[in-house]
C-alpha positions, 0 to 999 in steps of 0.5 A: 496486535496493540497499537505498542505491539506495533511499534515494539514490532516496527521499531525492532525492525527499524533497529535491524535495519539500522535506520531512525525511528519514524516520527510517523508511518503506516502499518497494514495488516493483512489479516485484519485488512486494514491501514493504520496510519500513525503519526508521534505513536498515535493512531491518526487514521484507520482505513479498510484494505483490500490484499492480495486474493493469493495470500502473502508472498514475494516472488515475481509473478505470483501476484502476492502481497509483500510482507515487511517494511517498505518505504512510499517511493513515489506519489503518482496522481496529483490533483487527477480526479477521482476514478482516474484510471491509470496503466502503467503509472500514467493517467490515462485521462479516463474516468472509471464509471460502472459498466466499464471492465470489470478487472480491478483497476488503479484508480484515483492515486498511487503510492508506489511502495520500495521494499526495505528489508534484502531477502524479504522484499528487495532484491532479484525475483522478489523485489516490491519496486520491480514488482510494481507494488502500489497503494492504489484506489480500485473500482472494487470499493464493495470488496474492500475489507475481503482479499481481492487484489493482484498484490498492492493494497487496495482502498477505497479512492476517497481514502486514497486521496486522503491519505495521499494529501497527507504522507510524504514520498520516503514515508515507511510501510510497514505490511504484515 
């Protein structure tokens, strides 16, 4: 899909949904495994991602990537150093180093995403927010670009710093 594809595409949504059009925004695609962030309708920065290794879906429980436009409901890990593991959204004060679990870990910051759109990706059963659904740093960085997550979107944590420092909680997410 053209860098105008994805904004035809977003901004029809944004239209649907009855909100303005954003100056700046995220798009990640799942088939691609990548994150685009766009900043005046221009790429501004490109990242490789990891989705979920379950494919794409909503329901609760099914560890699936949600589709759809989302919104960055909160930021969590500022000035944490990198390989910071947290659980449950709080640091834990424990680096990450190799030789520790293997589990794919919520590394370094996390971008936690607000499903938008009713019926798609809020409401009961399938709800992103409920559903814990993060932009995260992972201890899987040779995964990146193959599916391999438990449903958030996985980047490297040097990636994940950079683009924390950069958008704003309210900042839309477009995953499809």
């Amino acid at each position: 899909m053209t860098d105008n594809a994805r904004l035809k595409f977003l901004y029809s949504v944004c239209d649907k949904l009855h909100m303005t059009k954003p100056d700046h925004f995220v798009y990640v695609s799942i088939e691609q495994q990548t994150l685009i962030f766009y900043q005046k309708s221009k790429q501004s920065l490109f990242f490789p991602i990891s989705t979920s290794s379950y494919g794409t879906g909503n329901k609760e429980g099914s560890n699936m990537t949600p589709p759809g436009l989302h919104r960055v409901e909160e930021k969590i890990g500022h000035n944490a150093q990198p390989w910071t593991i947290f659980r449950s959204r709080e640091n834990t004060g424990e680096i990450w180093r190799p030789g520790m679990d293997d589990e794919n870990q919520i590394l370094s910051r996390i971008l936690r995403l607000r499903g938008l759109e009713e019926g798609i990706n809020a409401g009961a059963g399938i709800d992103s927010y409920e559903r814990y659904i993060y932009i995260h740093g992972t201890n899987h960085e040779e995964k990146i670009g193959t599916p391999m997550s438990h449903g958030c979107v996985c980047m490297k944590n040097d990636d994940i710093i950079r683009m924390f420092d950069i958008i704003e909680e309210g900042t839309l997410v477009y995953i499809c």
